[in-house]
N, C-alpha and C positions, 0 to 999 in steps of 0.2 A: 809787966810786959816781958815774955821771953824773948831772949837771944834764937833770930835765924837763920839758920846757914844756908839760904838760897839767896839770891841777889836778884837783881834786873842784868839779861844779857846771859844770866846761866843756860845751858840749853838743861832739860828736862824732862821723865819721863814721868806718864799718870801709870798707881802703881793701886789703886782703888777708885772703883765709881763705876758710873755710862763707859766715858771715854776712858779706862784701861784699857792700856799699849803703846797711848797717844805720845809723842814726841813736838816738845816744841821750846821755842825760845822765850823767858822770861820777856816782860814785857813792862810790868809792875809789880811791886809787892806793895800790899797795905798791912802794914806790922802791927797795927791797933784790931784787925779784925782777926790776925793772923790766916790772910789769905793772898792768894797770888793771880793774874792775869799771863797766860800761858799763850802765844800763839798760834792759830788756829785749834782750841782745844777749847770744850764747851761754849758752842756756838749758837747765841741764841737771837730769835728774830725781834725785832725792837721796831713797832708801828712808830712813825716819825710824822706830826702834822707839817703841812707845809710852813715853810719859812724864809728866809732874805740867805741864807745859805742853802737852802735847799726845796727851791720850790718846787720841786713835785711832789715829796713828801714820799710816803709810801712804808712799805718794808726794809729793813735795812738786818744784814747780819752781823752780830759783832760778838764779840770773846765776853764769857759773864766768868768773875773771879773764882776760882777752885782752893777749896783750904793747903793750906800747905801740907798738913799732912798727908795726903794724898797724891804727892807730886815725890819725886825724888830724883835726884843729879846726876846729871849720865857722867859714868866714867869716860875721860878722853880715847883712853887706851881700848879699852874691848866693848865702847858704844852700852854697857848696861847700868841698871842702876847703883846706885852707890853711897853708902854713908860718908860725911864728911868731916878732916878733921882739922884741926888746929896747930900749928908748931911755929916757932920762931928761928926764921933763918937769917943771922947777923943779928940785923937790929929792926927784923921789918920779921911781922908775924903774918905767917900766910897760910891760905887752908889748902890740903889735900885729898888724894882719896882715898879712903881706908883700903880699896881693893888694888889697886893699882901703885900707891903710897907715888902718885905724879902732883905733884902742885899746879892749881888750877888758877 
């Protein structure tokens, strides 16, 4: 299993696919499949039979997981995207960004 340096709660842009340009906020990573669930970004329709949570059932929209390599971490500073890096400040190791070199 690789090390990935997106989290849940990162905000995000798609930088390959459909939805390149898309912005959105981490929501889930699944680190075994190496893929992430993105915030309104690939949105797919999902027939629902009815149920005791949902009795009408019907169509329903919902976010389908995007691999991570096709996402990448918006810089804080100038909104674009950004590779991330690694450093230890003190005694507490924390990632930044290579373009920006702000700690995130």
């Amino acid at each position: 299993m690789i090390k990935l340096k997106i989290k849940s709660g990162d905000t995000v842009t798609v930088i390959a696919g459909d939805h390149k340009g898309s912005e959105g906020k981490v929501l889930r990573v699944d680190r075994e499949k190496n893929k992430a669930i993105v915030e309104g970004v690939n949105m797919v329709s999902k027939h629902t039979k009815p149920s005791a949570k949902n009795p009408q059932g019907g169509i329903v929209k919902k976010e389908a997981p995007i691999h991570i390599s096709n996402i990448a971490l918006l810089d804080p500073k100038s909104k674009k995207a950004t590779k991330v890096g690694t450093k230890v400040e003190g005694d507490k190791k924390v990632r930044f960004s290579k373009k920006s070199n702000q700690v995130l």
